[in-house]
C-alpha positions as CSV (number, residue, x, y, z in Angstrom):
1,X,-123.1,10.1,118.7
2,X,-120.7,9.2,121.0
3,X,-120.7,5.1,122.6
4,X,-121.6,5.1,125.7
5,X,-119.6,4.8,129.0
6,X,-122.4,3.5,131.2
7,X,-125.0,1.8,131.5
8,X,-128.0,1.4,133.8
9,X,-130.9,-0.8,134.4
10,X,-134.1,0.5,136.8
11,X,-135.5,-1.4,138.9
12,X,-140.0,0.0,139.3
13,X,-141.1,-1.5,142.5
14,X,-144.7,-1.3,141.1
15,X,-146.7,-2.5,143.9
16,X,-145.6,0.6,146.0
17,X,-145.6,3.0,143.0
18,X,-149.2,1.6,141.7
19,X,-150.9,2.5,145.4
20,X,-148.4,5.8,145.8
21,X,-150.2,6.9,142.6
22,X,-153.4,5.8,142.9
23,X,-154.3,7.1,146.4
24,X,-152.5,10.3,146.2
25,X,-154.6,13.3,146.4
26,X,-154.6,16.5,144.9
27,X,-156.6,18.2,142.1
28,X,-159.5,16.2,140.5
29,X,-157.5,12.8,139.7
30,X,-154.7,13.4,142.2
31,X,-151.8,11.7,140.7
32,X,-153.6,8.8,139.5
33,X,-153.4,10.0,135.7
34,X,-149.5,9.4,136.3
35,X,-150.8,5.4,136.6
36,X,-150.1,5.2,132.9
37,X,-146.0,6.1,132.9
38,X,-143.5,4.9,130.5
39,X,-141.0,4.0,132.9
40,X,-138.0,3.5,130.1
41,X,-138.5,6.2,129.2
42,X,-138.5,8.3,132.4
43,X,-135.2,6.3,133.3
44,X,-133.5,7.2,129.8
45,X,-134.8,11.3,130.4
46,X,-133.5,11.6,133.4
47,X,-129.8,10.1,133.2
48,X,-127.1,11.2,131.3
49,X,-126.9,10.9,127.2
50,X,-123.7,9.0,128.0
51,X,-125.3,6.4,130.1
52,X,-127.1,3.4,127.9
53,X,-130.3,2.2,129.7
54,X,-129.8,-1.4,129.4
55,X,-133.8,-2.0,131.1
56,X,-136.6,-1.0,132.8
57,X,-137.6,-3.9,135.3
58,X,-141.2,-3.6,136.7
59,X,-141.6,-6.4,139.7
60,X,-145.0,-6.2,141.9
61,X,-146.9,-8.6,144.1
62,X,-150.7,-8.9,144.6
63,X,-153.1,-9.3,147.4
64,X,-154.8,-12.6,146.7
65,X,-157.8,-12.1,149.3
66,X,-159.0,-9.3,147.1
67,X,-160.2,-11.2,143.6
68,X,-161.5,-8.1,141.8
69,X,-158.3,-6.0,143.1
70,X,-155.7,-8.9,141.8
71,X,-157.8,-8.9,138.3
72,X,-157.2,-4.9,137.8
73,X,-153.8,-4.9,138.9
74,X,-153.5,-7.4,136.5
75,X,-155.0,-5.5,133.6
76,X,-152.9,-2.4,134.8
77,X,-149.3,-4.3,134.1
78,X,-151.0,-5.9,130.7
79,X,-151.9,-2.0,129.5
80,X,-147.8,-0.9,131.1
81,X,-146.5,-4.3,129.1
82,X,-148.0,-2.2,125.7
83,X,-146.0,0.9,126.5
């Protein structure tokens, strides 16, 4: 295999994606079964052989009024951390 001439690092802006997915309709889960996406491995996929994928940065925010919504966005990026 040829060294690579580029390289590339993602940047997930999960909050956004999270909600995107989650509320989406269409079909019986809508896109919510998406939820659960290696992102690295979409990002190495998708660009070239010759570009190395230096990282896959997820960065997110929560709403702190909602308690129950912060503690399963929290278990969410725990299960994505596993990946």
């Amino acid at each position: 295999m040829n060294e690579p001439y580029g390289r590339v690092m993602a940047f997930v802006d999960g909050l956004n994606m999270y909600f995107a997915l989650k509320e989406r309709k269409g079909g019986d889960e809508g896109l919510a079964k998406y939820r659960w996406l290696n992102y690295r491995k979409i990002v190495e996929v998708i660009m070239p052989s010759s570009v190395a994928v230096e990282g896959v940065v997820y960065f997110t925010a929560f709403y702190r009024w909602d308690r129950d919504g912060v503690a399963r966005h929290q278990t969410y990026i725990r299960a994505l951390n596993t990946v």
